[in-house]
N, C-alpha and C positions, 0 to 999 in steps of 0.2 A: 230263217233260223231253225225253222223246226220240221220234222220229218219223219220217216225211217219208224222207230220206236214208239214217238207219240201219234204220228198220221194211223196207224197200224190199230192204237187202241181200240180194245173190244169191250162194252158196256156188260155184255153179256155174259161173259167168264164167267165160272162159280166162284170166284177168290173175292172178299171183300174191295169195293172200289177203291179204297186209301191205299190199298197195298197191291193191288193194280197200277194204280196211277204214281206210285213209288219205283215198282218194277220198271215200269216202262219210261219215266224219268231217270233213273238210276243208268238202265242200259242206253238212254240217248247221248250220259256224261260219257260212260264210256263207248260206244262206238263214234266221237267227236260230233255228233248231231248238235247237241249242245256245246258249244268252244268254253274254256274259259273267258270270262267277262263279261258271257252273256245274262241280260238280266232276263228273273223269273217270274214275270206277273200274274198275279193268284188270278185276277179277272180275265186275263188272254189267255191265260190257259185251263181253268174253268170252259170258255167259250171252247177254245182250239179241240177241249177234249170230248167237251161236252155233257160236262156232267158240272153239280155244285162248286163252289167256294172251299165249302169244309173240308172233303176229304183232300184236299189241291194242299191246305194247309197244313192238313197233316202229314201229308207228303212230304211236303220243303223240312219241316219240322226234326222228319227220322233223314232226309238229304243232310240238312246240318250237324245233324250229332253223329253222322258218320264221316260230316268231316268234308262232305263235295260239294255242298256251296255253303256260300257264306252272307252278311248281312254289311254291306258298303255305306255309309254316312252319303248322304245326299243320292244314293245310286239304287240301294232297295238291296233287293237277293240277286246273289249275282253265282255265276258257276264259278269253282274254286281253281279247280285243274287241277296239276300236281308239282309239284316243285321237285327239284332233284332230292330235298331232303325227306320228302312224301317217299318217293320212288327207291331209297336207301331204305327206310323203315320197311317199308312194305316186304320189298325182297330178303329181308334180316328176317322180318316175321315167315315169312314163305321156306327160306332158307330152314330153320327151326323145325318148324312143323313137317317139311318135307324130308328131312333129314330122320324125325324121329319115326315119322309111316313107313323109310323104306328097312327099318329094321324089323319090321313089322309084318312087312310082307316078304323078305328073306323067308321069317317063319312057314306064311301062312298062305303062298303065293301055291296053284294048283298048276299041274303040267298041264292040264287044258288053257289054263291063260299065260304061262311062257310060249306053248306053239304059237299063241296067236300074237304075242309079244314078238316072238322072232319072224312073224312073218308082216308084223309094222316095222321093221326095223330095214327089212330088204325092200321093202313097197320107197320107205324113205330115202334109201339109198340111187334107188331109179330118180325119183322127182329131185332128191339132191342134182343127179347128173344132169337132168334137164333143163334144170334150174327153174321151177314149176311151184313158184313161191306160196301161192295162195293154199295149194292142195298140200305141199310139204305145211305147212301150218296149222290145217286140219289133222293129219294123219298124224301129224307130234303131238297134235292136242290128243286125240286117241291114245297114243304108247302112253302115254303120260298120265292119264286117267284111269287105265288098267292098271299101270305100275302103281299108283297110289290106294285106290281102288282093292287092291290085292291083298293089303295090310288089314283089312276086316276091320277097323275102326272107324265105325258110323260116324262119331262124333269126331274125329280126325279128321275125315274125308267132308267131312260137309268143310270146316274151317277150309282146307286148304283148297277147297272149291271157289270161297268166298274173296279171300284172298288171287286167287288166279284171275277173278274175276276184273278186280283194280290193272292186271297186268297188262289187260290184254292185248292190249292197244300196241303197248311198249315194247310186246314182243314179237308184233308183227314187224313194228320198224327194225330190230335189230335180223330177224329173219331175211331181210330182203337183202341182207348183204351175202357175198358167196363164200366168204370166209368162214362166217359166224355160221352157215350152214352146215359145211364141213365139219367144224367145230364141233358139233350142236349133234351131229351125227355119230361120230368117235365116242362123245360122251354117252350116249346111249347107247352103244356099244357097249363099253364099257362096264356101266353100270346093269346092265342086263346078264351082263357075264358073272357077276361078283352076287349078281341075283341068284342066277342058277348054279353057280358055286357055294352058294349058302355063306356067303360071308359078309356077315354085320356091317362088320368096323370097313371093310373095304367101300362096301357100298353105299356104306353113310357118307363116307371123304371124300368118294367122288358124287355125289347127288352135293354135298355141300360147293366142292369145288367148280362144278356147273352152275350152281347157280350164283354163283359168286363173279363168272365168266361174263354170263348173260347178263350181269348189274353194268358190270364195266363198260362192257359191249355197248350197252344202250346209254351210258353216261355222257360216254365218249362219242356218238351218235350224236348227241344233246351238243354239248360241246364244238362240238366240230357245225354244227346249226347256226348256231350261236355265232361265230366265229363269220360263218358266209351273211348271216344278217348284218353284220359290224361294217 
């Protein structure tokens, strides 16, 4: 069951151990280390990590009030996963918040980070053709971090970091298709253009309407799962 994220633990870090041992359960949810169902024992993982009881609990403690695991009758703590009405909320709230940064950054975006925008934009277009999924999904995390990035709102940017963070899973699955690349492409395109044309209201509609795309995209992904499990 466990791996990756928690085998990796470092005692040593300067960050307090609860929020060590948080980080590094937090990113096991999301990189699928941890499945849904799987249960969280304060003592195996205490042991597994190496450290006390207490801060393992405080751990599980700030996991549940964020929502990623939960507390099952006869079963203990268990991973929560996300459900498609999680996955709706989520990209509504990402939607918002990204919507309102890229007005933001129209303002306040510098021609040293459009050059370097237009020149992830043609990097992606290469790995788009070669179909070079893993590296197109770093290099779009990149545009996408500049573009947000560029709106100068500290307290913005952390949010819709946090939130990216729930997706991220989600959007490697809908990336791996060749359509939703191309798509995904155009739209950054797009929206890049409406950046250096300095206009608001364009760039808000289309940043909303991508991500509105990518919800569908991965729904319908989910669904279509679904569908070959049956």
């Amino acid at each position: 069951m466990m791996g990756g994220a928690l085998e990796s633990f470092n005692v040593s870090n300067i960050k307090p151990i609860r929020e060590m041992i948080y980080e590094s359960m937090r990113q096991a949810i999301f990189d699928g280390e941890l499945k849904p169902g799987d249960r969280l024992v304060e003592k195996d993982l205490a042991e597994k990590m190496r450290v006390s009881r207490t801060p393992i609990r405080e751990a599980l403690r700030k996991l549940e009030t964020e929502g990623l695991i939960k507390h099952v009758p006869r079963k203990g703590v268990v991973v929560k996963g996300f459900s498609p009405e999680d996955i709706i909320e989520i990209y509504s709230i990402r939607q918002a918040l990204e919507a309102l940064a890229i007005t933001y950054t129209v303002k306040n975006i510098t021609e040293k980070e459009i050059k370097k925008l237009k020149a992830l934009i043609e990097e992606m277009a290469s790995l788009t053709e070669e179909d070079e999924t893993e590296d197109l999904f770093n290099t779009s995390q990149e545009f996408n971090d500049i573009l947000m990035r560029s709106c100068k709102m500290p307290r913005l940017i952390g949010l819709i970091s946090t939130y990216r963070e729930y997706l991220q899973r989600f959007r490697t699955v809908t990336m791996s298709r060749k359509e939703r690349k191309m798509s995904a492409l155009k739209d950054h395109r797009e929206i890049l253009q409406a950046v250096i044309d300095r206009d608001a209201a364009r760039a808000k509609r289309l940043v909303e309407e991508h991500l509105q795309k990518a919800l569908e995209s991965y729904l319908n992904t989910l669904r279509t799962d679904e569908k070959g499990r049956g």
